[in-house]
Structures are given as C-alpha cells and as structure tokens.
C-alpha positions in Angstrom: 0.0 0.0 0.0 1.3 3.5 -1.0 2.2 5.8 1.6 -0.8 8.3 2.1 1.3 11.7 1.1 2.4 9.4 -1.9 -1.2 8.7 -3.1 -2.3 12.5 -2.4 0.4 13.0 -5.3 -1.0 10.8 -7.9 -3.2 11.5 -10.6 -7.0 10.5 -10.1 -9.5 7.9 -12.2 -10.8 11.1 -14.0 -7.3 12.3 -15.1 -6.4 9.1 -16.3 -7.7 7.8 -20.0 -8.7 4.2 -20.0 -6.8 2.6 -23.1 -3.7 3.4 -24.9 -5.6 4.6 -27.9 -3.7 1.5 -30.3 -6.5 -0.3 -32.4 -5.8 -3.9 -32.3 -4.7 -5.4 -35.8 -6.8 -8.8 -35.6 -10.3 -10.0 -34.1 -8.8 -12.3 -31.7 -7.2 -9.6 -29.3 -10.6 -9.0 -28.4 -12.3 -12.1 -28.8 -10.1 -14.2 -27.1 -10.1 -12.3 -23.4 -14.0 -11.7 -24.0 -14.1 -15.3 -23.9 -12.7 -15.7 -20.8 -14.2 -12.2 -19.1 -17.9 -14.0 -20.0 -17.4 -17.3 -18.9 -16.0 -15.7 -15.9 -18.8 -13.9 -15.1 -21.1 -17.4 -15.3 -18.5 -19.2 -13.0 -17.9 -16.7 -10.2 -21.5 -15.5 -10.5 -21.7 -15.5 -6.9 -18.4 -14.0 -6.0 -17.9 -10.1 -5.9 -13.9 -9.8 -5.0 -12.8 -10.0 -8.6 -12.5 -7.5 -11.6 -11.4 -8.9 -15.1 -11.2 -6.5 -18.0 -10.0 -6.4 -22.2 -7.8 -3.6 -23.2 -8.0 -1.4 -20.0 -5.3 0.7 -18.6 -3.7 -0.6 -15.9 -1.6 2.7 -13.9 1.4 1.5 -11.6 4.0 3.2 -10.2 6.5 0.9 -10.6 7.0 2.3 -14.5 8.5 5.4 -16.4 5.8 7.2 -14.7 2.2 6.7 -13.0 0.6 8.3 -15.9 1.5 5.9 -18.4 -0.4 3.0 -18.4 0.4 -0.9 -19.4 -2.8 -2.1 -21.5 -3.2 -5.8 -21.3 -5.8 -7.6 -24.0 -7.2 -8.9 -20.7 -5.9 -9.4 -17.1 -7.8 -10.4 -13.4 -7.4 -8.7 -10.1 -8.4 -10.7 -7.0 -9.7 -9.3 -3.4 -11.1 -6.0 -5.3 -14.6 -4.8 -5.7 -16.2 -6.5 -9.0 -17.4 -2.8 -9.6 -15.6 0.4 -8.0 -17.9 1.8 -5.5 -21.0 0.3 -7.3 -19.6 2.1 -10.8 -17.9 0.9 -13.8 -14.0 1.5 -14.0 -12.6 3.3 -16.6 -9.3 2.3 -16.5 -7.0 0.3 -13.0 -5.3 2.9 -11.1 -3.7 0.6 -8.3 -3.3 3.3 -6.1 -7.0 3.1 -5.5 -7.4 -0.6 -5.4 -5.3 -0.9 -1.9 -2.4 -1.1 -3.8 -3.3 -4.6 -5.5 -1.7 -5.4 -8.8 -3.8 -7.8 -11.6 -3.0 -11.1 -10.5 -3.1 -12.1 -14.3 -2.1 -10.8 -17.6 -2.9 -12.2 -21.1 -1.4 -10.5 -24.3 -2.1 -11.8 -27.9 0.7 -12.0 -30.3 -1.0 -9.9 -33.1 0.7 -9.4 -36.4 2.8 -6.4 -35.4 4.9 -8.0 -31.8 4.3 -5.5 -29.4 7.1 -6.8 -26.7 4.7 -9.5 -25.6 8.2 -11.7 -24.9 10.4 -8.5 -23.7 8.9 -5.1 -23.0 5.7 -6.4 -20.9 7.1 -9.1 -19.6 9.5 -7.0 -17.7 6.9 -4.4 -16.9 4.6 -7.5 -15.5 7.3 -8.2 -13.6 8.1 -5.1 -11.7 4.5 -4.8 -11.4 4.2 -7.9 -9.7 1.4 -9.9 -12.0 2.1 -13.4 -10.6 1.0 -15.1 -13.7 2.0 -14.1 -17.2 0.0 -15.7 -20.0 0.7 -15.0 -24.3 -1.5 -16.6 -26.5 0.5 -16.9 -29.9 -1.6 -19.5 -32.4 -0.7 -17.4 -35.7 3.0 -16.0 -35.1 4.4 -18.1 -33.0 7.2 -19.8 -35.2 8.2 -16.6 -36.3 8.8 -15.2 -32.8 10.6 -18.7 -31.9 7.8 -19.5 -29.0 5.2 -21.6 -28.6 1.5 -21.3 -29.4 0.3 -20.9 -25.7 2.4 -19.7 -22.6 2.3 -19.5 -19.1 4.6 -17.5 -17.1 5.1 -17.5 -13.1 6.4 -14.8 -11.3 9.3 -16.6 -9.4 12.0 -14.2 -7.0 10.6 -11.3 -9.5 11.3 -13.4 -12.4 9.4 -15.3 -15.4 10.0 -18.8 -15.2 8.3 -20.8 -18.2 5.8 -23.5 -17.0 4.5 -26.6 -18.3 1.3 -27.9 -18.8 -1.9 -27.8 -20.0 -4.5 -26.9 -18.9 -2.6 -25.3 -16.1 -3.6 -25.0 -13.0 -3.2 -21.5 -11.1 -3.8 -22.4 -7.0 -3.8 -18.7 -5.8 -6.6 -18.3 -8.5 -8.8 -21.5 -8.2 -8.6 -21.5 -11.7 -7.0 -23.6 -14.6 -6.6 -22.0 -18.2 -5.6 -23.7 -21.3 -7.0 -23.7 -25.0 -9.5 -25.5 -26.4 -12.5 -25.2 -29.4 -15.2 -23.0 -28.7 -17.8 -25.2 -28.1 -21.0 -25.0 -31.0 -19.3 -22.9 -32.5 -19.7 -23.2 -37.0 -16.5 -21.4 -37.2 -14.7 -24.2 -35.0 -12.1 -21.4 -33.6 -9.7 -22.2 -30.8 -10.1 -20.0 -27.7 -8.4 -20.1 -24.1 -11.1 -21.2 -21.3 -11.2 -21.9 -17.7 -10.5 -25.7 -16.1 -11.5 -26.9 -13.3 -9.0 -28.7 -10.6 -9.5 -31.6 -12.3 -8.6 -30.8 -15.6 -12.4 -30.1 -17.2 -13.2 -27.0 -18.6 -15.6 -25.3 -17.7 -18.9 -25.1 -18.9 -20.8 -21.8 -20.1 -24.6 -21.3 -18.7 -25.7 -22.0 -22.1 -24.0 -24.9 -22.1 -24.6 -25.9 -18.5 -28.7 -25.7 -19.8 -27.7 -27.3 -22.3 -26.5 -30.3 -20.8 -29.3 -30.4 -17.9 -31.7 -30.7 -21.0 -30.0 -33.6 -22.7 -29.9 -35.7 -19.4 -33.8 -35.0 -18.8 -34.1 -36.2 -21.9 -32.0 -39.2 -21.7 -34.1 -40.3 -18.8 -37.6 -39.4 -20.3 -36.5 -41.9 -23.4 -35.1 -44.3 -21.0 -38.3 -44.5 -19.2 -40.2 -44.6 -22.6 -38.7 -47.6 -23.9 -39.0 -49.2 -19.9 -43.0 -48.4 -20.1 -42.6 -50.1 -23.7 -41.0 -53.2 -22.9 -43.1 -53.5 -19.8 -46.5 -53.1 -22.4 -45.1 -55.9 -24.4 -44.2 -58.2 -21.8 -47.8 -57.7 -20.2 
C-alpha cells in the first residue's frame, strides 16, 4: 500500500484515459479475453472480489511514470470490488485498489509484436502480475515460442511452466485452450478448467447439458414403459 502523502500526489481515475488509444490489428485480441471475461462472469457469479477486464489501462507506479499505463488484452485482479464503489471503472489505477496489482495478464501475439516476450514481460514483472499468460496461435514460429504460454512470477522473475490446462492455485482457476464449443467457425479459444482438468462449462452450455440428461431419462423411461406393455 502507498504511503498516504504518496497517493495524495497521484493522478485520479478522472485524469487518467482508460486505453492506450492503439486499435488492435486482428479480431482475436478482443475475442479471445471476451471469452474468458464472460465465462468468468457465469463461474464466479456468486463471487464479488474479482475484476477482469479487455484492453484497459492498468496505472502503476512501478513504471516510467504513474501516468502511463500498461494495457493488457485482458488481465484479473483478486480481493477488489467487482465494480468500483457500485460504478464501472474506466481504467485500474492501483493506487486506489489498496495497492493490488492484476494477478493475471494475457497479451495476444498480433501481427505487429508488441514486446509480448520482452517489453511487458519486464513491466509485469516489476509490477508484480504473478501469472503471465501469451496466446500466440498465428506467429508463434516466427517469434521462436510456442503457441500458448504461461509464465510465473518466481523471486521477481518469469519462469516458463508446463502444462496444460494449467492450474493457477492462488486463483482457483485452470486455463488452457480448447475449441469453442458449437461454434460453426470451430475457432480455438483459451477457457477456464477446473481442478480436475475439465473445462468449464458456459450457462448455455450448462442448460444445455441439464436438458440432454432430462431427456436421456424421459426416453429411458419410454422404452422401460414399452418393454413393460409388451411383456404384459
């Protein structure tokens, strides 16, 4: 937590713009963290100490200077208010969230690199993001990496992990890729998994499923009630 002088000092939410202005150079540097920001919202439903958000300033004051901003494609903060007293945020000013950096950072490897392997990575790292994440499916033989990383913060370095889906303990959260489910376009997207290794479902889907096993069961029965007639 900033000293209280200190955070006297610093700009305000309203002084602050809430993007870097750069328009993204393919679909999927939205889409992907959307993904993840709406499934989100189905599986912690209940839960109100969480903020996710897609191509928001995030304002530190471990950079250049607090007025300049490190925009994510997406990244999570745990232990804040899902909405800033009852309000929409425009941008993440962590002098006002008690001090508490994202927990999680995802860039997309667009066409043009943007320092997704050098620049942010060091700025994650000052800033403290525990888990680094770059989703690369197009580019990733030409920047020599692979299609999907995860970074943890380790003695205030990156260390590379394996696995996938991999599991994030301090989150309660797994995150790996997979294809978006009913989808005509078939695209691969990064979800949520469970402890176990299974992804997890969408409300839609979750319905969905509920309405298959109904009727399973009400066919099962059916045919039961048939047999029985026959055998009668």
């Amino acid at each position: 937590m900033l000293p209280s002088d200190l955070k006297s000092r610093l700009p305000s939410s309203d002084e602050l713009v809430d993007s870097d202005d750069f328009p993204v150079d393919n679909e999927e540097q939205n889409f992907i963290p959307n993904v993840l920001l709406f499934l989100l919202e189905h599986v912690w439903k209940h839960r109100n100490d969480w903020f996710f958000a897609v191509d928001m300033g995030v304002y530190h004051t471990t950079g250049a200077h607090p007025k300049v901003p490190v925009v994510p494609d997406g990244f999570l903060s745990l232990g804040v208010e899902r909405r800033k007293g009852s309000k929409a945020r425009k941008s993440y000013i962590t002098w006002e969230e008690n001090g508490i950096p994202p927990i999680l950072a995802l860039e997309v490897v667009s066409q043009t690199p943007g320092g997704e392997y050098d620049e942010k990575l060091e700025i994650y790292a000052r800033l403290g993001v525990l888990y680094y994440i770059v989703y690369n499916p197009q580019f990733w033989r030409r920047d020599g990496h692979l299609p999907f990383e995860v970074y943890r913060l380790v003695n205030d370095v990156y260390e590379l992990q394996v696995g996938e889906p991999f599991w994030m303990p301090e989150i309660g959260l797994g995150v790996g890729r997979c294809r978006l489910p009913a989808d005509p376009l078939e695209r691969e997207v990064l979800s949520w998994y469970d402890s176990k290794g299974d992804r997890w479902l969408s409300e839609a889907e979750a319905e969905r499923q509920r309405a298959d096993a109904q009727q399973q069961r009400a066919d099962q029965l059916a045919e039961r009630l048939r047999q029985l007639g026959e055998e009668i």
